[in-house]
C-alpha positions as CSV (number, residue, x, y, z in Angstrom):
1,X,0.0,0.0,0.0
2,X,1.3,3.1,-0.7
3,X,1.8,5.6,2.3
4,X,0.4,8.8,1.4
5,X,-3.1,6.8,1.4
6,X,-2.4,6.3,4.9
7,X,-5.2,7.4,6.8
8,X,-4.6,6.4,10.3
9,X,-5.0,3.2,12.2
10,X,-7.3,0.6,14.2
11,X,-7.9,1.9,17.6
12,X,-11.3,-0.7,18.2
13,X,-13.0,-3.1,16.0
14,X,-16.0,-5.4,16.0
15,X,-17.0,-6.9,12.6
16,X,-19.4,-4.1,12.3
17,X,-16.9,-1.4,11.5
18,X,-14.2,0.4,13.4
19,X,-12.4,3.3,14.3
20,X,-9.0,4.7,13.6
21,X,-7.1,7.2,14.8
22,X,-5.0,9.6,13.3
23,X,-3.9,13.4,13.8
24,X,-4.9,16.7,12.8
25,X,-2.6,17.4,10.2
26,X,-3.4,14.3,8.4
27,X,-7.0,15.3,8.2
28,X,-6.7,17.0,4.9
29,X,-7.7,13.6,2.7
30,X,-10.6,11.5,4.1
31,X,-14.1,12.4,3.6
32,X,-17.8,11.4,4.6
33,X,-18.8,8.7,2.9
34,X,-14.7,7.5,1.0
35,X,-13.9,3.9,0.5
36,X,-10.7,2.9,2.9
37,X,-9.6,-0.3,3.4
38,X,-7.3,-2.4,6.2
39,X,-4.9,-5.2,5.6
40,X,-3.2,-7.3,8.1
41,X,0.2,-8.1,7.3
42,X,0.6,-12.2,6.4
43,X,-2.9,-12.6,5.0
44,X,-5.1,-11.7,2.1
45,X,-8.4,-10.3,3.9
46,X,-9.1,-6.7,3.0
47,X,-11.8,-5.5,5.0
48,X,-13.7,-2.3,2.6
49,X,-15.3,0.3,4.3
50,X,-17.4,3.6,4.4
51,X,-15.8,6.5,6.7
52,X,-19.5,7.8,8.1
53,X,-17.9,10.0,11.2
54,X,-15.2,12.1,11.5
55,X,-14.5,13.2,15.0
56,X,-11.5,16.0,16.8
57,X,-11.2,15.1,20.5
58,X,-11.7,17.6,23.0
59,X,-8.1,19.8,23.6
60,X,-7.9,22.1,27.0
61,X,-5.8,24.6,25.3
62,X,-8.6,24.8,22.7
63,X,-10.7,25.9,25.6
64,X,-8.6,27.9,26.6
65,X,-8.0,29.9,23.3
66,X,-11.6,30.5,22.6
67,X,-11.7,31.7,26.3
68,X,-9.4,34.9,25.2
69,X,-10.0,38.2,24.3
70,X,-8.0,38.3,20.8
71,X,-7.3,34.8,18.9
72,X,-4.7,35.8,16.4
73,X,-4.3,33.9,13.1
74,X,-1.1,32.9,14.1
75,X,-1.9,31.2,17.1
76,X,-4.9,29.2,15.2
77,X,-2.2,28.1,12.7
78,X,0.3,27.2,15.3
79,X,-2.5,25.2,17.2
80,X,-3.5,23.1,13.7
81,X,-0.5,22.7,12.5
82,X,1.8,21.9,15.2
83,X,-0.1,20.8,18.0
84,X,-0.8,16.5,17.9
85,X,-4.8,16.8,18.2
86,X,-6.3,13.4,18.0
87,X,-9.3,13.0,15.5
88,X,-11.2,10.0,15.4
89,X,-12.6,8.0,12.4
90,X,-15.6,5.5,12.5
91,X,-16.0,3.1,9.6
92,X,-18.9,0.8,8.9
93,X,-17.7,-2.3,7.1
94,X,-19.4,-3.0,3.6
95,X,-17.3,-6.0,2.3
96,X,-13.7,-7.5,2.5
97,X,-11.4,-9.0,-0.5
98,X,-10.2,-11.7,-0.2
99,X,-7.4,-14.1,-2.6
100,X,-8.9,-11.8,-5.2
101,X,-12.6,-12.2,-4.6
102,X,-14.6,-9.3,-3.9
103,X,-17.6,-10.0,-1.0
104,X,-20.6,-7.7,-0.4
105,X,-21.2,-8.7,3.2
106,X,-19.3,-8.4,6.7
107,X,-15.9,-9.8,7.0
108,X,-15.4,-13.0,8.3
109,X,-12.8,-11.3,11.5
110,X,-12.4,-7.2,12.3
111,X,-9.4,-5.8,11.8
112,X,-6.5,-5.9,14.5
113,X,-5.6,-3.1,16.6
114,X,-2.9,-0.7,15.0
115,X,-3.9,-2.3,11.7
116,X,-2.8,0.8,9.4
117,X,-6.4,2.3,7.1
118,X,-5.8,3.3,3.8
119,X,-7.8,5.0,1.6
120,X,-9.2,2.7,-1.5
121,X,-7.4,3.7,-4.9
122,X,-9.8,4.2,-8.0
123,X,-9.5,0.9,-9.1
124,X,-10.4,-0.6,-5.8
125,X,-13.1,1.1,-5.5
126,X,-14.5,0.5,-9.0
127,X,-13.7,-3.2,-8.5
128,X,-15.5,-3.4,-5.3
129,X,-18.6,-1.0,-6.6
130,X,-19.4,-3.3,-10.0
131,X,-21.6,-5.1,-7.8
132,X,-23.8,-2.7,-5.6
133,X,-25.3,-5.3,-3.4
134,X,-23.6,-3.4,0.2
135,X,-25.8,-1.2,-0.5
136,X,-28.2,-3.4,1.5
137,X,-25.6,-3.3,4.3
138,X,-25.2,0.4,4.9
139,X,-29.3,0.7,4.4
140,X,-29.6,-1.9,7.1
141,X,-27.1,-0.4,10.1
142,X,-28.6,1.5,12.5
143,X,-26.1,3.3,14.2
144,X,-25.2,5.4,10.6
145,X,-26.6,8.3,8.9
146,X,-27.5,5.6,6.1
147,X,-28.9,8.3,3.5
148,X,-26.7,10.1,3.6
149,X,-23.7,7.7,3.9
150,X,-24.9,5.8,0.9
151,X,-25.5,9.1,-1.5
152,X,-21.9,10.3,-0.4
153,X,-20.5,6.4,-1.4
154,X,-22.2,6.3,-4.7
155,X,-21.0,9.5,-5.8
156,X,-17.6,8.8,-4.5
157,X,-17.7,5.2,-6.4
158,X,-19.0,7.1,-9.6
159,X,-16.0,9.8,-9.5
160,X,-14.0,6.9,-9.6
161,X,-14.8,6.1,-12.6
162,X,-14.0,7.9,-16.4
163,X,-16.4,10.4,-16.7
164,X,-18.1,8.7,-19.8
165,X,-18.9,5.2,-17.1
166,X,-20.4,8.0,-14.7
167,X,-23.9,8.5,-15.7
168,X,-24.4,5.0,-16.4
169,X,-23.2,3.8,-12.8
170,X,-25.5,6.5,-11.4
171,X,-28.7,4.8,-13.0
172,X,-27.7,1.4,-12.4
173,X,-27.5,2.9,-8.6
174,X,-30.7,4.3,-8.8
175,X,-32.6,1.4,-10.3
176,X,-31.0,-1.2,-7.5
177,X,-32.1,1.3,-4.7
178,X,-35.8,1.4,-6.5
179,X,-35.6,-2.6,-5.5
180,X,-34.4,-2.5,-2.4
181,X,-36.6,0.4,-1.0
182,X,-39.9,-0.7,-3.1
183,X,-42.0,-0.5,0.0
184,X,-40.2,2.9,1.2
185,X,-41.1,5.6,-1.7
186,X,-40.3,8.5,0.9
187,X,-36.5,7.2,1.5
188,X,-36.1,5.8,-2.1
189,X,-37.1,9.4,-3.4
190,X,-34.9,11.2,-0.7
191,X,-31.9,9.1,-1.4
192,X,-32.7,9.6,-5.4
193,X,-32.5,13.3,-5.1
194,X,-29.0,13.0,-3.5
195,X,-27.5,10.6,-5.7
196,X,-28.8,13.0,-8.7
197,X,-26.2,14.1,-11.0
């Protein structure tokens, strides 16, 4: 894996999802709703996931900055750049790799602590998002902003493709959410509207 994909790595994991942690001035890549992936050294499972929370951990000098009369721009920089904040990222697991083979359902083990997260490459992510059947996964977990997360993951999966394949993986998107959320016209619409090019 290359290194400047690294986004952070495993503090806890269940087969569920995860989080990582990482610092502040490594924020500048991961998004809402990204592919990343984890890989234990000595094996071939590749657990694929959906970043659906990004979260900066409470600092007492923070406090104490907003507490003062005049916050100069040079004390905001030296406090983002230069001071080790940790930021917290929560993953919900949507599918592993394994020997090759590309699975739509939750891995078989989570991830080991310290395990390092990378962000998927383009043709991971195409590779992974030929078949859309997680998208029954992240509709399914509670403890997500699933909407949302799954609007954020299509676009992300269809900007990593050329842009003549976009269009094409959007409607193919749409039509598989019409099936899954037949009964559901209210969601199916909302989540239509977001996906919309």
């Amino acid at each position: 894996m290359d290194d400047s994909q690294l986004v952070g790595r495993v503090l806890r994991a269940s087969t569920t999802g995860y989080a990582c942690g990482t610092r502040s001035s490594d924020i500048s890549v991961p998004s809402f709703g990204a592919f990343v992936q984890t890989e234990h050294e000595g094996g071939g499972l590749r657990i694929i996931g959906l970043i659906y929370a990004i979260q900066i951990d409470d600092d007492p000098l923070v406090r104490q900055l907003i507490m003062a009369n005049s916050l100069t721009p040079a004390a905001i920089r030296d406090q983002r750049e230069n001071r080790m904040i940790p930021i917290e990222i929560e993953v919900v697991n949507v599918g592993y790799l394994w020997h090759g083979e590309t699975y739509h359902n939750l891995p078989p083990r989570p991830p080991l602590s310290l395990d390092p997260v990378y962000l998927c490459d383009a043709e991971t992510v195409r590779t992974f998002t030929d078949n859309v059947d997680f998208f029954r996964l992240i509709l399914n977990t509670g403890e997500v902003p699933a909407e949302e997360l799954l609007a954020a993951a299509v676009k992300h999966a269809a900007s990593a493709r050329p842009p003549r394949d976009q269009r094409d993986f959007l409607v193919r998107a749409g039509r598989r959410l019409a099936q899954l959320l037949s009964q559901d016209l209210t969601r199916l619409n909302h989540l239509l509207n977001l996906i919309r090019p």
